[in-house]
C-alpha positions as CSV (number, residue, x, y, z in Angstrom):
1,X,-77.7,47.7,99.3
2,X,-80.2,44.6,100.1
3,X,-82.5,47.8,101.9
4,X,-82.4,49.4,99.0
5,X,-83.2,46.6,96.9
6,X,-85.8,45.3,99.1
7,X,-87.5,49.2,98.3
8,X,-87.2,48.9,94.9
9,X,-89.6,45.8,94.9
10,X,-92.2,46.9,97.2
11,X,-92.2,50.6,96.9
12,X,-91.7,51.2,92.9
13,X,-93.5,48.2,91.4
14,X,-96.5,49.1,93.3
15,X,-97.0,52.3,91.0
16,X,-95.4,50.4,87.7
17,X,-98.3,50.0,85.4
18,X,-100.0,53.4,85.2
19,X,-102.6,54.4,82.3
20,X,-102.6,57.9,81.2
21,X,-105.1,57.1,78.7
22,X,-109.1,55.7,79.1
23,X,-109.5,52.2,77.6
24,X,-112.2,50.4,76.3
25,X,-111.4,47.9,78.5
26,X,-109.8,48.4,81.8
27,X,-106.3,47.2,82.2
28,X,-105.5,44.1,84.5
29,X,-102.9,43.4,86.8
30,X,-103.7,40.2,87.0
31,X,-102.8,39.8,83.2
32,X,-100.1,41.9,83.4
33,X,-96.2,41.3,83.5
34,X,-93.8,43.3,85.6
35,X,-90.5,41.7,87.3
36,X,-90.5,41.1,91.0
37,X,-88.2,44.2,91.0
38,X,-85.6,46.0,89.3
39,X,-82.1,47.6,89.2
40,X,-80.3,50.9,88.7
41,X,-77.6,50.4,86.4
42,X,-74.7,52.7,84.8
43,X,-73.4,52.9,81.3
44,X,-69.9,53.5,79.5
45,X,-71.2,56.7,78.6
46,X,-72.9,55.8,75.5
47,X,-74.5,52.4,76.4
48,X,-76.6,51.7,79.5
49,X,-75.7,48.1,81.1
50,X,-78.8,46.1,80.2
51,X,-76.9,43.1,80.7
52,X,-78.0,43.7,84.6
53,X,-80.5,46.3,84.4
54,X,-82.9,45.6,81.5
55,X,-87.0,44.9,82.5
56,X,-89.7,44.6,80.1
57,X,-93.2,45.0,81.3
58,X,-96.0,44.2,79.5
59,X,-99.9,45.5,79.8
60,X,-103.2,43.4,79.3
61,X,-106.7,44.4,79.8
62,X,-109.0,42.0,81.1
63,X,-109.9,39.8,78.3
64,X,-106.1,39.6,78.2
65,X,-105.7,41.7,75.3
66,X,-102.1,43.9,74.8
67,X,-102.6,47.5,75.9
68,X,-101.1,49.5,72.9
69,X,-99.8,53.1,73.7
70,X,-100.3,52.6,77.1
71,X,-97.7,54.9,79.5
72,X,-96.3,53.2,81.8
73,X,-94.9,54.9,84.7
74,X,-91.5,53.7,87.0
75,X,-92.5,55.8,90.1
76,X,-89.4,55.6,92.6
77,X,-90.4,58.8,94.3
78,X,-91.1,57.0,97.6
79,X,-87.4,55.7,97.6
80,X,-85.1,58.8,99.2
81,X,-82.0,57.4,98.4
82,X,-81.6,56.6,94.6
83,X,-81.3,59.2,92.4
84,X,-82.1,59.2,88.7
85,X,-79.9,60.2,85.8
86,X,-80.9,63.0,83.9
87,X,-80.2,61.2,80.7
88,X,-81.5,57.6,80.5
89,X,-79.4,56.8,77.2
90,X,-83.1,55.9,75.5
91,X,-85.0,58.4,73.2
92,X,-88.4,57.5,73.9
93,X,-87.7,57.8,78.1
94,X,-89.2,60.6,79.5
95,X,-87.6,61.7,83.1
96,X,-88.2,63.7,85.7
97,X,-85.6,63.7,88.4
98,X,-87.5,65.6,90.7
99,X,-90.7,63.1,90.6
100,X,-88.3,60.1,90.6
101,X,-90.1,58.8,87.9
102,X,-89.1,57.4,84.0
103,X,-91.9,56.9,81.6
104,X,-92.0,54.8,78.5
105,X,-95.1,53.7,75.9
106,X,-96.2,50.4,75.1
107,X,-95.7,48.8,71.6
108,X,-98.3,47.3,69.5
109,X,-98.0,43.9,71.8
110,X,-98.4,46.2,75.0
111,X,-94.6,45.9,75.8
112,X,-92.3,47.9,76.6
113,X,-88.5,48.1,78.1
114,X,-86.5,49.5,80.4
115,X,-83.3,50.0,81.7
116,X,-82.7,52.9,84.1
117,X,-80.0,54.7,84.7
118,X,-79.2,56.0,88.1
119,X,-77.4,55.4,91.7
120,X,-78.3,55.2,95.4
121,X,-76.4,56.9,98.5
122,X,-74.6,54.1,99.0
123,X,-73.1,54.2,95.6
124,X,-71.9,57.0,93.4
125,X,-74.5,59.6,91.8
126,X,-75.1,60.1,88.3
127,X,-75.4,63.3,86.2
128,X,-78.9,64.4,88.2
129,X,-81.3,66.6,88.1
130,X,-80.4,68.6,91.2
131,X,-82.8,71.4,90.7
132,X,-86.1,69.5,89.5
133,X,-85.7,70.2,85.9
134,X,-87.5,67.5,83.9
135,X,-85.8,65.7,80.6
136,X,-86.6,67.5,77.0
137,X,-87.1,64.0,75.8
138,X,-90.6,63.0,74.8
139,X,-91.9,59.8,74.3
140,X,-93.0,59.1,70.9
């Protein structure tokens, strides 16, 4: 599990903060917040367990303004061995099992939070997305 871990900080924080919209001004990491790295988590079936799993992130241009709107982008496709559930228990997640990846949009104070839902080998695997299909959840 420390492997797994140790992936999940270099490999999916690396792709964390991506725009999929043109600012006025350009977004900074340097100005930015995002944890040193993160966790899957499970749920009861109706609640995911933020108490270990919840992140926030939050996205500054360079005159370290909040980034409103922003998409921000948890890319864990370079990781082979977690798995992704197919329902993140959170209406404005959008998923796509087959890219690894869960999307979210900023608020008005460029924040936004997470709490992903899914499993590695070593563990059990969630309800996937075995065949690629992506989430009908939009974000808002």
């Amino acid at each position: 599990m420390n492997h797994i871990r140790s992936l999940l900080s270099a490999a999916a924080l690396l792709s964390l903060v991506a725009p999929a919209d043109a600012q006025a001004s350009p977004p900074s990491p340097a100005n930015s917040t995002v944890p040193p790295c993160i966790s899957l988590v499970g749920s009861n079936g109706t609640t995911p367990s933020q108490a270990f799993g919840q992140f926030s992130v939050v996205y500054r241009d360079l005159a370290n303004n909040p980034i409103a709107d922003a998409l921000i982008v948890i890319d864990l496709s370079g990781i082979p061995e977690l798995f992704l559930a197919a329902d993140q228990l959170d209406s404005a997640a959008v998923v796509s099992c087959a890219d690894k990846r869960v999307s979210k949009r900023t608020d008005a104070s460029g924040q936004v939070n997470f709490c992903i839902l899914g499993a590695s080998l070593e563990g059990c695997h969630p309800s996937c997305c075995s065949t690629g299909a992506r989430s009908s959840r939009r974000a808002r």
